[in-house]
N, C-alpha and C positions, 0 to 999 in steps of 0.2 A: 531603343524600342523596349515597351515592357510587356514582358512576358503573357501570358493567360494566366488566370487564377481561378479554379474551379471551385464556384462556390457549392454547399450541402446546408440548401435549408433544413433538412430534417436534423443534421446535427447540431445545429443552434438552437431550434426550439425542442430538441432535449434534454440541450445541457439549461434551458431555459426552464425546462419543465425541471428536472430536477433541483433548479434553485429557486422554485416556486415553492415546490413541494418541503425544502427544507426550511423556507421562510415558514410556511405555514404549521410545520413540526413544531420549531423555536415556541413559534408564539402559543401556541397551544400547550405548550406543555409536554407535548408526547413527544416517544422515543419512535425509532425504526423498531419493527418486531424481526428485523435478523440480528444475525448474532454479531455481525460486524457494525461499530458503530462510529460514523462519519463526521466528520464536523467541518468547518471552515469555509475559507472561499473558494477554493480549486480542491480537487480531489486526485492526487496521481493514480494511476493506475496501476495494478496490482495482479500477480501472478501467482497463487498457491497451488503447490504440488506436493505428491509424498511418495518418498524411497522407501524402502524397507529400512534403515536406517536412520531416516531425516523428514522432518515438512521442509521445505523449503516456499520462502517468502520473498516474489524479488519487486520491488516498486521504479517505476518510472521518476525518477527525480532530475532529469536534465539543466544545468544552468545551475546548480545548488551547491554549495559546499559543503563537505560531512561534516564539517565545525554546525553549520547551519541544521543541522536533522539531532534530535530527540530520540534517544530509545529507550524505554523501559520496561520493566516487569514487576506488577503488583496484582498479589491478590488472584493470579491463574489470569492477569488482563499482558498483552502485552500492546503498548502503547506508542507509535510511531507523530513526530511532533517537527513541526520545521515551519517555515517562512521564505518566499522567493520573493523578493521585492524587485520592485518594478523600476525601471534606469529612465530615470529621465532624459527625457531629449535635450542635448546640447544647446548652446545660442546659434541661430542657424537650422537649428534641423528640427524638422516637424515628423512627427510620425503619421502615416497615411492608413496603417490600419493594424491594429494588435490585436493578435486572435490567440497570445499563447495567458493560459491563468498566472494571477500573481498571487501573493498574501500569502494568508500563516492555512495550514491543512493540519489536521490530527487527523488518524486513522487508529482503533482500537480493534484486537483480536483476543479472543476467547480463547486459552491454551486448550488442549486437550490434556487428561490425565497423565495420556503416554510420553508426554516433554518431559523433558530435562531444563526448567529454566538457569540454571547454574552454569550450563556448557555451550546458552545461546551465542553466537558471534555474527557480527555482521562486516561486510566488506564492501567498497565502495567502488564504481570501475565503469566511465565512459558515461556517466549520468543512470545506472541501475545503482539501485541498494539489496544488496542477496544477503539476504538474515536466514542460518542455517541453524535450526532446531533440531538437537538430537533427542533422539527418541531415550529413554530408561533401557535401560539393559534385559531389563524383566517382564519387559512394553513389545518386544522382539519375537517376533515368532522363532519359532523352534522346530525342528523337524527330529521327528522320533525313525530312528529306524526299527524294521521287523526284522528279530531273530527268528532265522526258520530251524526248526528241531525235527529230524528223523529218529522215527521210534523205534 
């Protein structure tokens, strides 16, 4: 017996609208006016947070090999780069319906001044990628204490 499958037309003409909207960037010429800048055929999903210590960057990359993911640093840009290629179906077997993204994805970020790009590292675990940005030592906030003086 198979299952139910709950379909969500509004997240299809989403993700439909957003790859309208990047067709139509392409061809035009223009960029996105935020700071992060997209590209490809799937986009993973993306989690930024910040410790007092760290940003921390974790991306959804399920299915992918770390061999298969890009990371770089140029220029205050740091640049996330990969490929999930699609498996084709065996002799025998037909696929009946594939809703997960495949192909090449970049993702670009704007460092902040407060980074450390030298101390970046990344670590790979259960299909998340957690890229941990330490902040400058002089980037830190600091807490002064009060000396109190009796006259």
């Amino acid at each position: 017996m198979t299952g139910i499958i709950r379909w969500d037309p509004f997240r299809e003409l989403a993700a439909l609208q957003e790859r309208m909207n990047t067709l139509f960037e392409d061809a035009s010429g223009r960029r996105r006016k935020t700071d992060d800048f997209i590209t490809g055929s799937w986009i993973p999903a993306v989690d930024v947070r910040e410790t007092k210590d760290t940003l921390e960057i974790t991306v959804e990359v399920p299915g992918l090999d770390p061999k298969d993911v890009e990371i770089s640093v140029e220029n205050s840009i740091l640049t996330l780069k990969g490929c999930r290629n699609f498996e084709k179906a065996a002799d025998g077997e037909t696929y009946h319906r594939v809703e997960r993204s495949y192909g090449a994805f970049e993702r670009s970020f704007t460092l902040p001044t407060n980074v450390d790009p030298e101390r970046i590292n990344a670590v790979y675990r259960h299909g998340v990628l957690t890229l941990s940005l330490p902040k400058r030592e002089e980037a830190k906030p600091k807490s002064i204490t009060i000396k109190v003086e009796d006259k």
